[in-house]
C-alpha positions in Angstrom: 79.9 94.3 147.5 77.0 92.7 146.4 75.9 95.7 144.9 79.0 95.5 142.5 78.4 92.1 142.3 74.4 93.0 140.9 75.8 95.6 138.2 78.0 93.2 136.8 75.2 90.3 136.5 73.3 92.8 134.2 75.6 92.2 131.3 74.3 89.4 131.5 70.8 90.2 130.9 68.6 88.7 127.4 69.7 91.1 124.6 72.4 93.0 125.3 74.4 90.5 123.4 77.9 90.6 125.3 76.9 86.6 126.5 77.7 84.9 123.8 81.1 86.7 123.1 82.1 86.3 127.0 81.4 82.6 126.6 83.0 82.2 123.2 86.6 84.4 124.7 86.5 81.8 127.3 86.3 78.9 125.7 89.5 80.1 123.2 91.2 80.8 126.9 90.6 77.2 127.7 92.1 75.9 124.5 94.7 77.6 124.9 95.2 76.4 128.6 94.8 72.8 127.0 97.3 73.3 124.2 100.2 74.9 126.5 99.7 72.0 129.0 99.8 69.5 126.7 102.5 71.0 124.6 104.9 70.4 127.4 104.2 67.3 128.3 104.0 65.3 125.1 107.4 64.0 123.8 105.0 62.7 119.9 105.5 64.7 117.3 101.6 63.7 116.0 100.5 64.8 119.2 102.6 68.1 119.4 101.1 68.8 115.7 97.3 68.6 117.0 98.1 70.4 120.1 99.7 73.1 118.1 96.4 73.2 115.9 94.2 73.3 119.2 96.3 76.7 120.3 96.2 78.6 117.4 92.5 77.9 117.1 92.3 79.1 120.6 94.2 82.2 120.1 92.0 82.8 116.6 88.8 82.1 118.7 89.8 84.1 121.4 90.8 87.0 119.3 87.4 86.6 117.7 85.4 86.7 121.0 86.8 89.8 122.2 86.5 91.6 119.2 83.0 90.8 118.9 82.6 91.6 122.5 84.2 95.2 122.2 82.0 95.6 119.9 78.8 95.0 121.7 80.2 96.9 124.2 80.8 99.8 122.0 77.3 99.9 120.4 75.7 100.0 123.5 78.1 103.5 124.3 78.1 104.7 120.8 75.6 103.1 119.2 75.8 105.7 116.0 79.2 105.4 115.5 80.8 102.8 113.1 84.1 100.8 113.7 86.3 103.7 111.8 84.6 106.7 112.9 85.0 105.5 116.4 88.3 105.3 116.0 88.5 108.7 114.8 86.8 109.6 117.6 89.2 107.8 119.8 92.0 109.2 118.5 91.3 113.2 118.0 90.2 113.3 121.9 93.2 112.0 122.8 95.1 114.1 120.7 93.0 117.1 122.0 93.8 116.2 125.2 96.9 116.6 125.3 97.0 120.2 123.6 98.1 123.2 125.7 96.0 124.8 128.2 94.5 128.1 126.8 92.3 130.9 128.1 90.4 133.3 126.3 89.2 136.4 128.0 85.9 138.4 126.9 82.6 138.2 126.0 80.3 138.7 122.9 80.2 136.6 119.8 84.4 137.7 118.9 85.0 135.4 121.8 82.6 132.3 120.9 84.1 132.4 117.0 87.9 132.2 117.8 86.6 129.3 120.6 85.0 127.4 117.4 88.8 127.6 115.6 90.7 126.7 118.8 88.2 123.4 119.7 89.8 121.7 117.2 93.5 122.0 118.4 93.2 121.3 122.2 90.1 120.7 124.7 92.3 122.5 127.4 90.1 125.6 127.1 89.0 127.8 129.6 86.3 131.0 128.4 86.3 133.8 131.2 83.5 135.7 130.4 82.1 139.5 131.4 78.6 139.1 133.2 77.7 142.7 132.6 75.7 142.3 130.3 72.2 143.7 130.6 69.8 144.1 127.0 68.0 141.9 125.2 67.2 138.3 126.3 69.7 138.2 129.3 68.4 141.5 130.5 65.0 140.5 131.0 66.6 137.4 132.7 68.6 139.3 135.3 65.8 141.4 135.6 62.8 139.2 136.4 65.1 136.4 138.4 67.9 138.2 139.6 70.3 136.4 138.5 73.4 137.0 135.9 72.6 137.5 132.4 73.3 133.8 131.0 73.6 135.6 126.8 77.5 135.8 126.5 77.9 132.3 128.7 75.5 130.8 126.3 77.0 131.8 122.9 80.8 130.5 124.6 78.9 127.2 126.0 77.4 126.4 121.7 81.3 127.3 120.5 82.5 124.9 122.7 80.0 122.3 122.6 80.6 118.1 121.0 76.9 117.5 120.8 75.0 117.3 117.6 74.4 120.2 115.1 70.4 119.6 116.1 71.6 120.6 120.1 73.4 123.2 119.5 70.8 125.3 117.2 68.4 124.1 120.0 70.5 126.3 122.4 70.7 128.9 120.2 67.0 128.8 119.0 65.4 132.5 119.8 61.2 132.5 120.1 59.8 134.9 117.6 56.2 135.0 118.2 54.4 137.5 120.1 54.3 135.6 123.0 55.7 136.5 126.5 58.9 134.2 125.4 59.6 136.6 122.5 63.2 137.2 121.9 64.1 134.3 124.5 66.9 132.2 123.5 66.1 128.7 124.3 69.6 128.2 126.1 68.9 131.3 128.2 66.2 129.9 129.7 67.8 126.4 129.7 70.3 128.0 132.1 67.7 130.2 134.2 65.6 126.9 134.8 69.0 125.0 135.4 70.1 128.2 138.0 66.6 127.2 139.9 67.3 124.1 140.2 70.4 123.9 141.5 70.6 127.3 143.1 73.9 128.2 142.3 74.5 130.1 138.5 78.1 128.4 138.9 77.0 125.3 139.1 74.2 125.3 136.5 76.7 126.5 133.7 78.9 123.4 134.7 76.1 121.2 134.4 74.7 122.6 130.8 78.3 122.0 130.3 77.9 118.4 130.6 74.8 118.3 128.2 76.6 120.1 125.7 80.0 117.7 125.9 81.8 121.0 126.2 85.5 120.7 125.0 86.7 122.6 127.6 84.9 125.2 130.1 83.7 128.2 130.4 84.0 130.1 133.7 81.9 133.7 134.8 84.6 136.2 135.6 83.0 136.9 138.8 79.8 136.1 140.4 78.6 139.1 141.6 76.3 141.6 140.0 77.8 144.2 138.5 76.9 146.9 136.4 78.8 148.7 134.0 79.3 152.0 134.1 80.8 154.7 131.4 82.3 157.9 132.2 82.1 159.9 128.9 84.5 162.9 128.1 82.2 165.5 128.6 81.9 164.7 132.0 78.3 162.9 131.7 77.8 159.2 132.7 76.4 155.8 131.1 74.5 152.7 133.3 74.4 149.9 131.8 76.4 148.1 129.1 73.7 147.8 126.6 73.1 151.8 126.7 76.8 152.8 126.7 77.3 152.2 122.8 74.1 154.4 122.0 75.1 157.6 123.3 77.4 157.7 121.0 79.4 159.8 122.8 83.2 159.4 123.3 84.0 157.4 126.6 87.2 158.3 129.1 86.9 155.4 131.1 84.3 152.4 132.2 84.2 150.9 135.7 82.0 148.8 137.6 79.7 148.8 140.2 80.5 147.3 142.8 84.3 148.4 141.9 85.5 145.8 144.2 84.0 142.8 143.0 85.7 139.0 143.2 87.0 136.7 140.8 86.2 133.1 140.4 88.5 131.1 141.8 88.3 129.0 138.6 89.3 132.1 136.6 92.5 132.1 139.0 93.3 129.1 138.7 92.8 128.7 134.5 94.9 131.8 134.4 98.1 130.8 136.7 98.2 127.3 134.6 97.7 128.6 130.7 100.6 128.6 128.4 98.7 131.1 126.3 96.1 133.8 127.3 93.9 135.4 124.6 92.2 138.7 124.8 89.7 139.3 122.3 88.3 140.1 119.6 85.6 141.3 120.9 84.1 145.1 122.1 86.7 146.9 123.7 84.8 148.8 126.5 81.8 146.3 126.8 83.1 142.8 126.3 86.6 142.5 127.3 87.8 145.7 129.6 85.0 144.3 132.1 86.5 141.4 133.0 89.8 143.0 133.5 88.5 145.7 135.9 88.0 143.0 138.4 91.5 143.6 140.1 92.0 140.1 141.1 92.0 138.6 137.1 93.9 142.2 135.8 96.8 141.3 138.3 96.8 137.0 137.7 97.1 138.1 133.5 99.3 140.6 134.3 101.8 138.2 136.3 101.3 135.5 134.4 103.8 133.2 132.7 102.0 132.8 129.6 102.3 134.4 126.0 99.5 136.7 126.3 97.9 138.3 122.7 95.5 140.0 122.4 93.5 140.3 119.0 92.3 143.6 118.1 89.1 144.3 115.6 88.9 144.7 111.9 86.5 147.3 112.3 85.9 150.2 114.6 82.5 150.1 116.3 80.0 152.7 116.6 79.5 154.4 119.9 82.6 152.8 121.1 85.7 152.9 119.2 85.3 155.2 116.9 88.4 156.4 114.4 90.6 153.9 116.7 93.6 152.9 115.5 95.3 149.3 116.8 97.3 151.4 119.1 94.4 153.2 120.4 92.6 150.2 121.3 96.0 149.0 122.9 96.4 152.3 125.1 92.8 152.2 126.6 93.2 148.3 127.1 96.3 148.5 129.1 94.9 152.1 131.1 91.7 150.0 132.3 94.1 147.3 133.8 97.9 146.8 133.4 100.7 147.4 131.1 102.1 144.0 131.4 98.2 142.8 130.1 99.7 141.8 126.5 102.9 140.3 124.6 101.6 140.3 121.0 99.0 142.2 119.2 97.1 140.1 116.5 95.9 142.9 113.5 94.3 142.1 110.4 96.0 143.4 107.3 94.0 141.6 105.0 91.3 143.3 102.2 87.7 143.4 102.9 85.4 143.8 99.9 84.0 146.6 99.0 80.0 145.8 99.6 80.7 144.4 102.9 82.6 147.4 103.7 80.2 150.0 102.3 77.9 148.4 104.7 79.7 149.0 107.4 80.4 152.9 106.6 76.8 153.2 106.0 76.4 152.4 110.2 79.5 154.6 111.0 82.1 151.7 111.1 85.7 151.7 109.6 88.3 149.7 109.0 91.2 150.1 112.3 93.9 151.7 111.4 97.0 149.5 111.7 99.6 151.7 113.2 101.9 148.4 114.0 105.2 150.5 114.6 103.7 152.4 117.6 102.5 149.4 118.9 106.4 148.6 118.7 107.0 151.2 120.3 105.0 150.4 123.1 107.2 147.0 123.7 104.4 144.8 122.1 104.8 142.6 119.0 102.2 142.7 116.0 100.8 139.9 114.2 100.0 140.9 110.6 97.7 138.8 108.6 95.2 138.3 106.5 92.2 137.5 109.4 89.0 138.4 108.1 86.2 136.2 106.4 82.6 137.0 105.3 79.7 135.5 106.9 76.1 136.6 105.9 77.7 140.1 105.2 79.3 139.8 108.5 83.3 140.6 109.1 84.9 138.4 111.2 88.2 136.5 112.4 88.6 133.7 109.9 88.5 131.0 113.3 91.3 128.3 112.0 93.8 130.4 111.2 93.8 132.8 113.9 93.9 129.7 116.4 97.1 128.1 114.1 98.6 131.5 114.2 98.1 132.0 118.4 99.1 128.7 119.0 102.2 128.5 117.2 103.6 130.9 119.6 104.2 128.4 122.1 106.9 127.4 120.2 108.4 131.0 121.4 107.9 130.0 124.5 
């Protein structure tokens, strides 16, 4: 009690200037206290007048004193934020709020760009994402501490961040010199050191989480250590998710090892209470199917009340998918988990230009083949639109409207 009693003295401390406000609110409550008292009482209509003159000065000096006093309050909170823009503020969260719950299952950068489009519409987000991962940055890291690769939680964690523009290149930052830090990430190692500090990779994301003001979260499918594994149609096999797409050579199935491994409870949970579940975009074999392989998430999609879509890739990729049509990638999605895995089927219909496409031939990349009335035929609706934006020579989902066009499906629902 005193305690409580301590705290609240220290608004009262020399230049947080909330005194003068307090004081001035409860001086207009004491006018107005007067006025009421004395408007009952007196029967003179002078009196009544001057009476009525003290209340409405107390209400206009009371009114004045908390307004001022919110103020003060709110600069101290959001000292960077005006009157309007606070407001603004105010208002969008609570609107974002209330939006539906929605998961997104995969891995990569497809899943942290249709996260930047759907932030804006709802801050019920959950990101299950693949820890198999094992090259570049987050392969050292899994090597040297033994931990899971942090890469593809990173790049979801910066989609889904509220802080600054300045913190979320920070996370992304990547060392370049020829230092033992070269080709780091600065968020990688933001999570490793986080990991070692709390001990638990679980519980680290959650807290980076808090730095980053996520709007909504993003959960590890599993947190064991699996390895991916691809069993190519000529009988030969793959370790490693990083080496798979370099053979080159055409893949029958993937599985991990362990092959039993366990979900996240919070993945459970997210998926039971979504009203919409997302698949993609995102690399077929190395990004999404990993996540479903764990039997426990395959089964909570497949079951399910949600509309579940998944969005399928403009463009083949090398090592991987290649000369796929939509259905293609829709056959060897449902054979890795579950038939009842997808409603819709989001496929891009749009034009790309020619450079950026030449581009892409040039490293054995083609646009997939839309094949929408086979995917019909498979019980699944298609999505046709116009999807795909340029970025630095780079296709991708055009973010906005690919979250507009999922979540106006709940309106189907």
């Amino acid at each position: 009690m005193t305690k409580k009693i301590h705290n609240m003295l220290k608004w009262f401390y020399p230049g947080i200037g909330v005194k003068r406000w307090i004081g001035l609110s409860v001086f207009g409550v004491l006018l107005l206290i007067f006025a009421t008292g004395h408007l009952r009482a007196e029967e003179f209509l002078g009196i009544q007048i001057l009476d009525s003159i003290i209340l409405f000065s107390g209400i206009i000096i009371l009114i004045l004193g908390v307004k001022r006093m919110m103020r003060s309050f709110i600069a101290v909170f959001v000292p960077s934020s005006g009157g309007d823009e606070l407001f603004d503020i105010i208002y969008q969260n609570r609107q974002l709020t209330r939006g539906p719950k929605v998961v997104v299952i995969g891995g990569g950068t497809g899943l942290s760009v249709l996260l930047t489009g759907l932030k804006h519409f709802t801050t019920n987000l959950s990101a299950i994402v693949t820890v198999a991962d094992d090259g570049g940055s987050s392969g050292r890291i899994r090597e040297e501490f033994g931990m899971l690769p942090p890469g593809d939680i990173r790049n979801c964690l910066v989609a889904l961040a509220d802080a600054p523009a300045l913190m979320r290149d920070l996370f992304q930052f990547r060392f370049s010199t020829n230092s033992e830090l070269a080709g780091h990430s600065f968020g990688n190692l933001f999570i490793t050191v986080m990991t070692q500090l709390t001990g638990d990779f679980e519980k680290a994301i959650k807290e980076t989480s808090k730095v980053l003001a996520l709007r909504g979260q993003v959960i590890p499918s599993t947190l064991n250590k699996v390895v991916l594994v691809a069993e190519h149609k000529d009988g030969s096999t793959t370790v490693g998710e990083n080496q798979i797409p370099k053979t080159k050579r055409s893949i029958n199935k993937v599985y991990l090892n362990p092959a039993h491994s366990s979900a996240t409870p919070d993945a459970i949970k997210a998926i039971k209470e979504a009203r919409i579940i997302v698949l993609g975009p995102g690399s077929l074999y190395t990004s999404i199917i990993p996540n479903l392989l764990i039997p426990e998430i395959s089964e909570a999609v497949a079951s399910a009340q949600a509309l579940k879509v998944y969005v399928c890739n403009a463009m083949t990729q090398p090592g991987e998918t290649d000369g796929f049509s939509a259905a293609e990638h829709i056959k060897v999605l449902t054979a890795h988990s579950h038939p009842r895995i997808l409603d819709y089927c989001v496929v891009n219909t749009g034009e790309i230009p020619p450079g950026a496409l030449k581009r892409y031939i040039q490293q054995g990349s083609y646009l997939v083949v839309n094949d929408g009335k086979k995917i019909e035929d498979m019980g699944y609706r298609v999505i046709e639109d116009d999807f795909a934006t340029i970025e630095d020579g780079v296709i991708r989902h055009d973010a906005e409207k690919l979250a507009k066009i999922i979540l106006g499906l709940i309106e189907e629902i």
